[in-house]
C-alpha positions in Angstrom: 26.4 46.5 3.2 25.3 50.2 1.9 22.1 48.9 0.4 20.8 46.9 3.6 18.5 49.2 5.8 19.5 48.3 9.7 16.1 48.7 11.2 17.3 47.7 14.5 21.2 48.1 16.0 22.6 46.3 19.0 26.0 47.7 20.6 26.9 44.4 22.7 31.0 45.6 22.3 32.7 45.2 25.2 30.1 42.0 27.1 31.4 38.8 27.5 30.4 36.0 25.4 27.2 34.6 25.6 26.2 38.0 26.4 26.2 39.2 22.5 24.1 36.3 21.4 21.6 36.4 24.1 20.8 39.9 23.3 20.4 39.0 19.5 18.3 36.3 20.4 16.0 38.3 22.8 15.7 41.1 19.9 15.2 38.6 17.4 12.3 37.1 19.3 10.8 40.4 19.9 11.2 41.8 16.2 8.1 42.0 13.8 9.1 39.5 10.6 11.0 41.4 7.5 12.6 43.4 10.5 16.9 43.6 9.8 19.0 43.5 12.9 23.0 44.2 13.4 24.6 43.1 16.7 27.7 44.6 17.2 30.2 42.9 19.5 34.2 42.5 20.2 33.6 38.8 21.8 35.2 36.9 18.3 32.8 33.8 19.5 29.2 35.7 18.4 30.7 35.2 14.9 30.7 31.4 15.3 27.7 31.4 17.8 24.9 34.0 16.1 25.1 32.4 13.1 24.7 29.4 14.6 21.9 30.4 16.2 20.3 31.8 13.1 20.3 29.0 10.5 19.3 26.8 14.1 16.2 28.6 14.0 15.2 29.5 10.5 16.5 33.0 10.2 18.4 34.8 7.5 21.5 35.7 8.1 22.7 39.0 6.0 26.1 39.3 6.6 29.1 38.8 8.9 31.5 41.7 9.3 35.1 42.5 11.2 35.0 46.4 11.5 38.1 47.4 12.8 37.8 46.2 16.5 34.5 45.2 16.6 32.3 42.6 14.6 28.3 43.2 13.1 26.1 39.9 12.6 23.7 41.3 10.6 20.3 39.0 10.6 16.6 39.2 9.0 13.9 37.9 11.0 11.9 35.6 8.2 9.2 34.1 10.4 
């Protein structure tokens, strides 16, 4: 995603799931609207659960990404 500007990264590698989506959520909440965040996490379940969580509540989600060990949820915060 070369021509998405992360304005906000989350390392949540390594927690235990929910951990990774409670941490999106909370920066998600906190985030001023147009504002792109990527949550980085090695619990496989944030890739079923943030994007959940995102269309749940209205958000965009960017992208979904395996990087090697590792997974980015990449999210705009529309409203």
């Amino acid at each position: 995603m070369a021509d998405v500007k992360i304005d906000q990264s989350i390392d949540a590698r390594g927690a235990a799931c929910p951990g990774p989506l409670m941490e999106l959520i909370k920066a998600v909440k906190s985030a001023d609207v147009g504002t792109v965040i990527e949550i980085l996490s090695s619990e496989k379940g944030t890739t079923v659960d943030a994007p959940a969580w995102i269309k749940k509540v209205g958000q965009e989600l960017i992208a979904v990404e395996e990087r090697g060990n590792h997974w980015a949820i990449i999210v705009k915060k529309i409203k």
